[in-house]
DSSP file (Angstrom, degrees, kcal/mol; ACC not computed):
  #  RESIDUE AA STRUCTURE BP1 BP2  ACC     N-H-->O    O-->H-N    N-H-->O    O-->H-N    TCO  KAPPA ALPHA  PHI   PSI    X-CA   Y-CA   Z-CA
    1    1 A X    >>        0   0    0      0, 0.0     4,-2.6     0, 0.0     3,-0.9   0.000 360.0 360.0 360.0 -41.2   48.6  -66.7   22.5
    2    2 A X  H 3>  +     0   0    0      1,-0.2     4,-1.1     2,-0.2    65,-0.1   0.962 360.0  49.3 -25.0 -73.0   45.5  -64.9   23.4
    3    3 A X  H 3> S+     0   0    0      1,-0.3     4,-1.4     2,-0.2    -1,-0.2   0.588 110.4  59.4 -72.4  -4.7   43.0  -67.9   23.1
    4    4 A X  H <> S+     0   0    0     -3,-0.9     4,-1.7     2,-0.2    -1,-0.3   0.919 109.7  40.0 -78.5 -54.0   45.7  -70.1   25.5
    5    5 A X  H  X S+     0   0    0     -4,-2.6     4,-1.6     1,-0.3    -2,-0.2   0.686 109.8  50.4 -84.7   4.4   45.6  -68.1   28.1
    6    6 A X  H  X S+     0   0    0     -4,-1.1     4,-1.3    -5,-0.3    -1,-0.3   0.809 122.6  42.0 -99.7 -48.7   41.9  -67.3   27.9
    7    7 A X  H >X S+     0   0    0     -4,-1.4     4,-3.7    -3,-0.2     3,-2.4   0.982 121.4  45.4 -44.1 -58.0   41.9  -71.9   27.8
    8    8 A X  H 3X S+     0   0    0     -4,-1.7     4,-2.5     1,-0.3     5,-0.4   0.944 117.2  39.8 -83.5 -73.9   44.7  -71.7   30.5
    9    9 A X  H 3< S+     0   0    0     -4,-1.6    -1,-0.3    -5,-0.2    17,-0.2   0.554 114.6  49.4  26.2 -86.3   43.0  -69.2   32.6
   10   10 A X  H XX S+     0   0    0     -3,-2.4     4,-0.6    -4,-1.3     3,-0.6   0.804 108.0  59.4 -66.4 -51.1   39.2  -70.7   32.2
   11   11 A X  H >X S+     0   0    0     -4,-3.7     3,-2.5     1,-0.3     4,-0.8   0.922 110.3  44.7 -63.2 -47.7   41.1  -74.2   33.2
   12   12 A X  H 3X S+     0   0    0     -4,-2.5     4,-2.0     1,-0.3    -1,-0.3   0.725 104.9  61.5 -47.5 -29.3   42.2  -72.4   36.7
   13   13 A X  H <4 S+     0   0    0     -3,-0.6    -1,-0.3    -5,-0.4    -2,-0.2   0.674 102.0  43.5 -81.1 -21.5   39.4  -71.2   37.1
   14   14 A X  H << S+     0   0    0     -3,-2.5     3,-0.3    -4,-0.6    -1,-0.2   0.418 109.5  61.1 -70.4 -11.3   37.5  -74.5   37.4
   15   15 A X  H  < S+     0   0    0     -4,-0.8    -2,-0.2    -5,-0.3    -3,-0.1   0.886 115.2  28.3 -91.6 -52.8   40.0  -75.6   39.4
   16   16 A X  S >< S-     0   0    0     -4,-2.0     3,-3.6     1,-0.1    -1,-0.2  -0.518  75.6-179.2-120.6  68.9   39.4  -72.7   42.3
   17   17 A X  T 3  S+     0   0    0      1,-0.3    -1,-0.1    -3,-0.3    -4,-0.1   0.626  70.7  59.5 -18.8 -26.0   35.7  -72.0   41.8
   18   18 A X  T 3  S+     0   0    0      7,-0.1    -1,-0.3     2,-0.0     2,-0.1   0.692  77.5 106.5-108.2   8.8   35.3  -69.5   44.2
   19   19 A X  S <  S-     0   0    0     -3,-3.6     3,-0.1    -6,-0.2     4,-0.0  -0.381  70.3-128.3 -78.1 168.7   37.9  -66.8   42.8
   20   20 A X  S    S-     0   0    0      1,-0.1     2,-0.2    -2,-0.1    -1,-0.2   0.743  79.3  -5.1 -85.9 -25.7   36.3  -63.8   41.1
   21   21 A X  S  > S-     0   0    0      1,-0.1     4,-2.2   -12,-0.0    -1,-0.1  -0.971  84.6 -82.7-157.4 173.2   38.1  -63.8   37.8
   22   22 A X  H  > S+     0   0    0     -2,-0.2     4,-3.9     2,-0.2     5,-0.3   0.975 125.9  49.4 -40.9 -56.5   41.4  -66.0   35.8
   23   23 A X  H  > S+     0   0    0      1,-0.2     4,-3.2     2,-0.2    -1,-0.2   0.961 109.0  51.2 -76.2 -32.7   43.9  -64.1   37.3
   24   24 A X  H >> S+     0   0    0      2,-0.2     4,-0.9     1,-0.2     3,-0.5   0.967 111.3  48.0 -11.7 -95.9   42.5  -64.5   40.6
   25   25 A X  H 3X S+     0   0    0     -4,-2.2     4,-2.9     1,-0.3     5,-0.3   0.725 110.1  48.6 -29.1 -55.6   42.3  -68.0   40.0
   26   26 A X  H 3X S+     0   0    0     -4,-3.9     4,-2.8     1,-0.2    -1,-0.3   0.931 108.1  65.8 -83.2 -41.3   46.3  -68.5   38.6
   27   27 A X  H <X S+     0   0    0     -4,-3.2     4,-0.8    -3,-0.5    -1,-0.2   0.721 108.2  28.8 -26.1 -55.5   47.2  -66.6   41.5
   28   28 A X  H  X S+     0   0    0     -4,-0.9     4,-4.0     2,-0.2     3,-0.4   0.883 118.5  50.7 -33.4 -67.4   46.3  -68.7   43.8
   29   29 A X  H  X S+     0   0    0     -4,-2.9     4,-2.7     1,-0.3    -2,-0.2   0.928 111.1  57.2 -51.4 -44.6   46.7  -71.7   42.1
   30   30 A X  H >X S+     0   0    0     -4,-2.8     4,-1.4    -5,-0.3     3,-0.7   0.954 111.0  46.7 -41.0 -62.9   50.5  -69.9   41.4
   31   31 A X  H 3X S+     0   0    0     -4,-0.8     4,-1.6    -3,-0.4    -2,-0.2   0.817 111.7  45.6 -87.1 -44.2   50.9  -69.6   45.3
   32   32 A X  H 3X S+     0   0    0     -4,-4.0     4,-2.6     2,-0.1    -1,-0.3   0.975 107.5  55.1 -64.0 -37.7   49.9  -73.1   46.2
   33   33 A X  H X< S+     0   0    0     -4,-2.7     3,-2.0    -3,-0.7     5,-0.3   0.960 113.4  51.4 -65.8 -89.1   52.2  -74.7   43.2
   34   34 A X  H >X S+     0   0    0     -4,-1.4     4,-3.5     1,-0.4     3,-1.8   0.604 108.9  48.1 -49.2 -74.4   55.2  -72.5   45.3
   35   35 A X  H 3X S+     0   0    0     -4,-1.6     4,-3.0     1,-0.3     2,-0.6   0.739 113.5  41.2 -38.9 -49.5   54.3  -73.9   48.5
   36   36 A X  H << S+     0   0    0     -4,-2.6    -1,-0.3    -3,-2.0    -2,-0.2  -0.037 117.5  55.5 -74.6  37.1   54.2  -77.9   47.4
   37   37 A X  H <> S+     0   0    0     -3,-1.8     4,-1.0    -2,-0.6     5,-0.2   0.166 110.6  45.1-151.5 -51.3   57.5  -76.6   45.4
   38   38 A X  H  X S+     0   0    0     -4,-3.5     4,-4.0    -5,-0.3     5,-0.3   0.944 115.4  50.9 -32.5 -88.6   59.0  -75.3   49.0
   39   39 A X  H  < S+     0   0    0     -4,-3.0    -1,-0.2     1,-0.2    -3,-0.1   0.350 107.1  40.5 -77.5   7.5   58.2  -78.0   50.3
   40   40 A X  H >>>S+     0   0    0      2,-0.2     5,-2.3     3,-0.1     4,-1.2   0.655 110.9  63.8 -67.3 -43.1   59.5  -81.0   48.2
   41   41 A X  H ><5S+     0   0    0     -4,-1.0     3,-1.6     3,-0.2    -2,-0.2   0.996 104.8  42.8 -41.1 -61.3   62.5  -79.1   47.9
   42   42 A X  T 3<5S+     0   0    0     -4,-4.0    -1,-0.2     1,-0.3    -2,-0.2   0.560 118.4  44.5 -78.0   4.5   63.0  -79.4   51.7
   43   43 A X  T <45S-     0   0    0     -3,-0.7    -1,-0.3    -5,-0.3    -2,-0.2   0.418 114.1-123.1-107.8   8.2   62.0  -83.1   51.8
   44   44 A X  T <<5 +     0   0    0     -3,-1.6     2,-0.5    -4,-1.2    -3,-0.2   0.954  57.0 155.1  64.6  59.4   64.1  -83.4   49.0
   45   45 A X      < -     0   0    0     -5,-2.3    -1,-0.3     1,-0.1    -2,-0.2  -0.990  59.5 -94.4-115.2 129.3   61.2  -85.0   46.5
   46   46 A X        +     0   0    0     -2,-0.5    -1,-0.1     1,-0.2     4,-0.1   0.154  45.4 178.3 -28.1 150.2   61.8  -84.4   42.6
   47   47 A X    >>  +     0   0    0     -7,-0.1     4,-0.9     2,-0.1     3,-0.7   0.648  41.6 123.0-135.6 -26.7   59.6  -81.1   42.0
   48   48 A X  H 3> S+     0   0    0      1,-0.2     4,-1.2     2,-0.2    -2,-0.0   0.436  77.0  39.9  45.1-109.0   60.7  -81.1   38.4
   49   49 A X  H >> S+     0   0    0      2,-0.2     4,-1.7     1,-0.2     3,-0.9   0.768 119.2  45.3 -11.7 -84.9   56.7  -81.2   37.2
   50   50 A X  H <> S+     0   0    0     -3,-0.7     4,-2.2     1,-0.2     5,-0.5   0.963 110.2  54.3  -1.9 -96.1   55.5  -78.8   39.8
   51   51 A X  H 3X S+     0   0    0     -4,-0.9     4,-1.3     2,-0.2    -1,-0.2   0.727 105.0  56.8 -21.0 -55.0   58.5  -76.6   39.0
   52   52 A X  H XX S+     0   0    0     -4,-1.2     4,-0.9    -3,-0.9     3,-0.9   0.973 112.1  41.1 -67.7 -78.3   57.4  -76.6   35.1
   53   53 A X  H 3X S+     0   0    0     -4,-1.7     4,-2.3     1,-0.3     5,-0.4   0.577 103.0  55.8 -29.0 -33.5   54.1  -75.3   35.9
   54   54 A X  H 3X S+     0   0    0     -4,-2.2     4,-1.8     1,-0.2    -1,-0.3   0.838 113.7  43.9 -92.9 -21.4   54.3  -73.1   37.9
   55   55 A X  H <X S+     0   0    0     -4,-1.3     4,-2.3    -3,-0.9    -2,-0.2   0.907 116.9  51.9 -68.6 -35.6   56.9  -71.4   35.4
   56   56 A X  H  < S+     0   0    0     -4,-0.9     4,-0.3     1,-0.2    -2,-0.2   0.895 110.8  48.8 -70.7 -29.5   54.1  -72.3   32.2
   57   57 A X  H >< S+     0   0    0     -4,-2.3     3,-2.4     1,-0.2     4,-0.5   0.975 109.0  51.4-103.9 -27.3   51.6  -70.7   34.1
   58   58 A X  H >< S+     0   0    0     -4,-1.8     3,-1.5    -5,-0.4     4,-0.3   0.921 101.8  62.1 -10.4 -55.3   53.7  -67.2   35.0
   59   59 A X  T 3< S+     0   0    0     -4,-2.3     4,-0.4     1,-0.3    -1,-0.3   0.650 105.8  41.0 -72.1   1.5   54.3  -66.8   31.9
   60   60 A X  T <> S+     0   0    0     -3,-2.4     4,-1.6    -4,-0.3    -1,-0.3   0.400  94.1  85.3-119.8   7.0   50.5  -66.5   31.1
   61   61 A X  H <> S+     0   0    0     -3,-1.5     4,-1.3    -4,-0.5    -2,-0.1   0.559  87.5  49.7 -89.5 -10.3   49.6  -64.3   34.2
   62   62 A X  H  > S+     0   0    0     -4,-0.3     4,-1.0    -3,-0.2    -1,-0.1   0.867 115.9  42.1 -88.3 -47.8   50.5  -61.0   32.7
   63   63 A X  H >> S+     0   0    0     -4,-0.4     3,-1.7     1,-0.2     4,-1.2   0.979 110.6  59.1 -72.5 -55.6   48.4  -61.7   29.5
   64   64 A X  H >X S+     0   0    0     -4,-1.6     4,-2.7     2,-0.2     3,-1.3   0.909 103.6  51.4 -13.0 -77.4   45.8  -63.1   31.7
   65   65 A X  H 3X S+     0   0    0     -4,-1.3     4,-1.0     1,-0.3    -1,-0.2   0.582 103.9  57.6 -25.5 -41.6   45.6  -59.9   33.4
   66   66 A X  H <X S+     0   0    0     -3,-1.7     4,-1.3    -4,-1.0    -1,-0.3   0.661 101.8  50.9 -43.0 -66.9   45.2  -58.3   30.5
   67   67 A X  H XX S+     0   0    0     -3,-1.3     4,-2.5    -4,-1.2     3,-0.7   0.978 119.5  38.4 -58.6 -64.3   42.2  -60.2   29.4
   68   68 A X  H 3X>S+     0   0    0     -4,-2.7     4,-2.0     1,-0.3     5,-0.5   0.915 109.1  60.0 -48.5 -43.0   40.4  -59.4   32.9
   69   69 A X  H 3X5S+     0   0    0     -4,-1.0     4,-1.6    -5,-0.3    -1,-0.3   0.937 111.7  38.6 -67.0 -50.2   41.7  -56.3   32.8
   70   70 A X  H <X5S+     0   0    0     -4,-1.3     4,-3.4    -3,-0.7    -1,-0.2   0.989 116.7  49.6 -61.0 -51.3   39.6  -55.6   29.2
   71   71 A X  H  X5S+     0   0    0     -4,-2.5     4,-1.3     1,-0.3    -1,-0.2   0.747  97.5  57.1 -88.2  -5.9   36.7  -57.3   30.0
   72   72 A X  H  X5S+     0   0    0     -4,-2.0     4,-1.3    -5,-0.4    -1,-0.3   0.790 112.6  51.8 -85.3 -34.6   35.8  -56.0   33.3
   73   73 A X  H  <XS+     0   0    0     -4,-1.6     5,-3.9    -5,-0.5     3,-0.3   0.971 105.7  59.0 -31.7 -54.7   35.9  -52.2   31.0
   74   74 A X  H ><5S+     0   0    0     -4,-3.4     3,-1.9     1,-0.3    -2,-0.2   0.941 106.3  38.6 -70.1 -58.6   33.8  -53.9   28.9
   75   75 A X  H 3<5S+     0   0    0     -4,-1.3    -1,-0.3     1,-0.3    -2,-0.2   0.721 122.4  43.6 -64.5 -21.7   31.0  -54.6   31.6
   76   76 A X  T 3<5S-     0   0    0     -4,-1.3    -1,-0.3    -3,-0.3    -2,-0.3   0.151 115.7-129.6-104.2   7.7   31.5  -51.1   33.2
   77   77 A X  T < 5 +     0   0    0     -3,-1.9     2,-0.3     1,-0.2    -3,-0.2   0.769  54.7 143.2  28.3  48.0   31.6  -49.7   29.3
   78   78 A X      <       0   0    0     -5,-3.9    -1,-0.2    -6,-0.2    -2,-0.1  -0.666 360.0 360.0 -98.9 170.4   34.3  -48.0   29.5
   79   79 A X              0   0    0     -2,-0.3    -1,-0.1    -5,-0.0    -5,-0.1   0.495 360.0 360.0-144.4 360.0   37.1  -47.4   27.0
C-alpha cells in the first residue's frame, strides 16, 4: 500500500507542480475534484467518475501524510 501512495502521490504531484510536498498536492487536487463534484451535482451532470476519485484518492491522504510526514524527519534528521 505504501509504494501506491508514494505512485499516487508523486502522480499529484506532477499534476500541481508548485505544491511543496504529495499531500500538498492531493489536497488541492482533493478540493478542486469537490468543487467540479458541487458543481455537476447542481447542473445535474453524471459526477459518478469525479465522485470515485475523489473517494480513491482520500483514502490515500492519511498514508500520504505519513510518508511526508517521515521524510521531512529524515532531512531535518530527526527520529
Amino acid at each position: 500500500m505504501e509504494m501506491l501512495a508514494r505512485v499516487v502521490g508523486n502522480m499529484i504531484q506532477d499534476i500541481i507542480p508548485d505544491a511543496e510536498n504529495p499531500y500538498e498536492a492531493i489536497d488541492r487536487y482533493c478540493a478542486m475534484l469537490y468543487k467540479r463534484i458541487k458543481l455537476k451535482d447542481n447542473a445535474g451532470i453524471d459526477y459518478e467518475n469525479d465522485l470515485e476519485l475523489y473517494l480513491f484518492l482520500n483514502g490515500y491522504k492519511s498514508k500520504i501524510a505519513e510518508i511526508v510526514h517521515r521524510q521531512i524527519l529524515k532531512e531535518r534528521n530527526i527520529k
